[in-house]
C-alpha positions in Angstrom: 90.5 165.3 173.5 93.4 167.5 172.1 95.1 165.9 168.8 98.7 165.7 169.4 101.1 166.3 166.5 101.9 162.4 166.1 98.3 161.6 166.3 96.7 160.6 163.3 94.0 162.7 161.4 91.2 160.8 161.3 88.9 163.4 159.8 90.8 163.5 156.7 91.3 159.4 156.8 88.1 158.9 157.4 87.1 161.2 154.3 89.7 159.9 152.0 88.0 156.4 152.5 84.7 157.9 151.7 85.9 158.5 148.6 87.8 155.3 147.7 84.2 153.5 148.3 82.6 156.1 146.3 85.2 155.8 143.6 85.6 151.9 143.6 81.9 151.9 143.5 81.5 153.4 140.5 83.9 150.5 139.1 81.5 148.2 139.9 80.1 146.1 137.1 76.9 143.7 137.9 76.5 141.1 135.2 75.4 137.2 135.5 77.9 134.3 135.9 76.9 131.8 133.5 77.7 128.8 133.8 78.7 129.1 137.4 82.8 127.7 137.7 83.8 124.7 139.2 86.8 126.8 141.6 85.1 128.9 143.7 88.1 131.1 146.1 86.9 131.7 149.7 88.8 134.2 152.1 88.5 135.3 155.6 90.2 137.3 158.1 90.4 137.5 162.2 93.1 138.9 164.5 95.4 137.9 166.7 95.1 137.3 170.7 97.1 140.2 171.1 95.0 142.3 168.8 98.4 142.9 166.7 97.9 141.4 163.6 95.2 140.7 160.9 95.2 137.4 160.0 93.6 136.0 156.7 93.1 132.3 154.9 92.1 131.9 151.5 91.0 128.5 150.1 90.0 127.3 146.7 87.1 124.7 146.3 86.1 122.5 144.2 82.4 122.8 144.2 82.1 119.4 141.7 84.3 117.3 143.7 83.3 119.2 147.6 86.9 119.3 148.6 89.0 122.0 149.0 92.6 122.0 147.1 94.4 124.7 148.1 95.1 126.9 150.9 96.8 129.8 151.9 97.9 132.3 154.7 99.0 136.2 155.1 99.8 137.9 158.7 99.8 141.6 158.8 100.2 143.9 161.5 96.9 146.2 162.6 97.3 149.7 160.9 94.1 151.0 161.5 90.9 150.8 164.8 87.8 149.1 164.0 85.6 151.9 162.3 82.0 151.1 161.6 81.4 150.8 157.8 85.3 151.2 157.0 86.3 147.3 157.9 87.8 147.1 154.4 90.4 149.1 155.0 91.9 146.8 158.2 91.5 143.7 157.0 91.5 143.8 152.7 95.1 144.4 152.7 96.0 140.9 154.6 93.3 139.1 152.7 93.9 140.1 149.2 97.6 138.8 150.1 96.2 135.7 151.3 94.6 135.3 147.7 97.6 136.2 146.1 99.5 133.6 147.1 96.8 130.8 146.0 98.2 128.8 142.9 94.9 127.0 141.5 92.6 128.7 139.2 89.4 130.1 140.6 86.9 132.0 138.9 84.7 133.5 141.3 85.4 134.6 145.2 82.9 134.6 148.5 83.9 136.6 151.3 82.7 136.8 155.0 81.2 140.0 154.6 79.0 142.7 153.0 79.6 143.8 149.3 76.7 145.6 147.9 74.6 145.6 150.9 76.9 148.4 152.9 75.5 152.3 153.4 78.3 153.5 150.6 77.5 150.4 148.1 81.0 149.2 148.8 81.5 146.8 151.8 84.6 144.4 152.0 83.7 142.0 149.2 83.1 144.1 146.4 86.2 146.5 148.0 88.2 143.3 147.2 86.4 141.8 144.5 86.6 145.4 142.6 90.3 145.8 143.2 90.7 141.8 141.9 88.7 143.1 139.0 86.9 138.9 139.7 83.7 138.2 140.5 83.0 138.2 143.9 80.0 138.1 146.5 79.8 138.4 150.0 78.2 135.9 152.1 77.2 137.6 155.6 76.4 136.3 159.2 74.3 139.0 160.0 72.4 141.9 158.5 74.7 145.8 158.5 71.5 147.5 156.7 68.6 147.1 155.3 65.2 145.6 156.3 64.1 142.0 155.7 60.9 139.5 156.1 62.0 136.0 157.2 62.2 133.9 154.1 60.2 130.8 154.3 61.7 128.0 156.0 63.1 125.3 153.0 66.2 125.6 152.0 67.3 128.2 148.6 64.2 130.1 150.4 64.8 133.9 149.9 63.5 137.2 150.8 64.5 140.8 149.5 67.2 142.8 151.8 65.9 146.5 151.1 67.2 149.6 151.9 64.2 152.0 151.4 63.1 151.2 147.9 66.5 149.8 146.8 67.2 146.0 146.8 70.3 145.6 148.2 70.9 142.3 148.9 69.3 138.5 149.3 68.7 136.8 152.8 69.0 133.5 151.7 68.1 130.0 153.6 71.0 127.9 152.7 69.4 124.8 154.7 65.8 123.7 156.2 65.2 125.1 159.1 68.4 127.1 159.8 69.1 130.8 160.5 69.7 132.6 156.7 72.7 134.5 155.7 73.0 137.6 153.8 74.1 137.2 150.2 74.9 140.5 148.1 76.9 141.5 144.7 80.7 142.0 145.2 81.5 142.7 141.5 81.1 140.8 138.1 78.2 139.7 139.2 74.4 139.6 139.5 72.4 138.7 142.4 70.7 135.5 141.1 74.1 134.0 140.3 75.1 135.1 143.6 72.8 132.9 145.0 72.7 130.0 142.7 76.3 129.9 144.0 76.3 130.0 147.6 73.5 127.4 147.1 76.4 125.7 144.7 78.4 125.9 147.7 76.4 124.7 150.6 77.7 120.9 152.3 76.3 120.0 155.4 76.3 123.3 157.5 74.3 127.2 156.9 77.7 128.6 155.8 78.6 127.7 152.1 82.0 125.7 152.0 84.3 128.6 150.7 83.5 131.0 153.2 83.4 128.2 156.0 86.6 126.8 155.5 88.3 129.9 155.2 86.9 130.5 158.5 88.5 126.9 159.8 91.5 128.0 158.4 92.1 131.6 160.1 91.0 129.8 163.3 94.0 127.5 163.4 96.2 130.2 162.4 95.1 132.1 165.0 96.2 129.0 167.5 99.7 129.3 166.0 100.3 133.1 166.2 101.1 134.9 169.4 
């Protein structure tokens, strides 16, 4: 199809977010968290009926107490299509919004996503968590990359998520029996402390709380936008 003159460049968008991976990847510090912090921020994002707007929650929890004490919203319109391995860049602005907005200390974030575990290195968590300059993981539904075995079937079981030789990630069995999730390194992190925290993390249900309530959250904001 002919490129009109209004019609973005993709070519040249897509390449100029090659590079902002590349370059926030290289900003990337992996380090342990010890001792693991009582605040942990979760954020998540969805979209509108309409397919208009990005919506994101952000909670904080209280991993001691298992309750959550703060949340928070952002709405932004859509500026970009879906683009395989580019999801950052539609959906980090309107969820580093939502996290700006929170009041109560925190001092580490999960997101619903890839961090390390992505083909560039640089995935929506550690895009956010990099940009925060806080440690950060992603916490994953499903696999992007990477080949796994099936971890063993008790819960904190884990197996290696590899990409060729490289560890990339951790599929981690949160509970007995249930499907695992994929855990990798956003920033200002290390894997183990990754997963001693989503471990930290998990209540009664595969997702750890952060992550799942930020999920509740941008589900009944999505009931109250049009």
């Amino acid at each position: 199809m002919r490129r009109g003159k209004s019609d973005p460049d993709w070519p040249a968008i897509v390449k100029s977010w090659k590079e902002t991976q590349l370059a926030l990847r290289k900003k990337m510090r992996i380090e342990p968290l010890d001792p693991l912090p009582r605040f942990v921020a979760g954020a998540d994002a969805a979209f509108s009926e309409d397919r208009q707007k990005v919506l994101a929650a952000a909670v904080v929890y209280d991993r001691i107490e298992k309750r959550i004490v703060e949340v928070a919203h952002a709405t932004r319109p859509i500026e970009f299509p879906y683009v395989p391995t580019f999801l950052s860049f539609r959906e980090a602005p309107t969820g580093m919004e939502a996290v700006a907005k929170l009041k109560h200390e925190w001092g580490v974030i999960c997101l619903d996503g890839q961090g390390y575990a992505h083909p560039r290195r640089c995935g929506l968590a550690a895009h956010i968590s990099i940009l925060l300059d806080h440690p950060g993981l992603g916490i994953a539904k499903s696999r992007l990359i990477g080949t796994f075995d099936e971890p063993a079937a008790g819960a904190g079981s884990a197996s290696p998520l590899m990409d060729g030789d490289e560890q990339i990630g951790l599929v981690l069995r949160t509970r007995t029996g249930v499907k695992p999730v994929f855990i990798s390194i956003g920033h200002r992190i290390d894997l183990k402390s990754a997963a001693d925290l989503a471990m930290a993390c998990v209540g009664r249900y595969r997702i750890p709380e952060p992550t799942r309530q930020a999920d509740i959250e941008v589900g009944r904001l999505k009931t109250n936008v049009r």
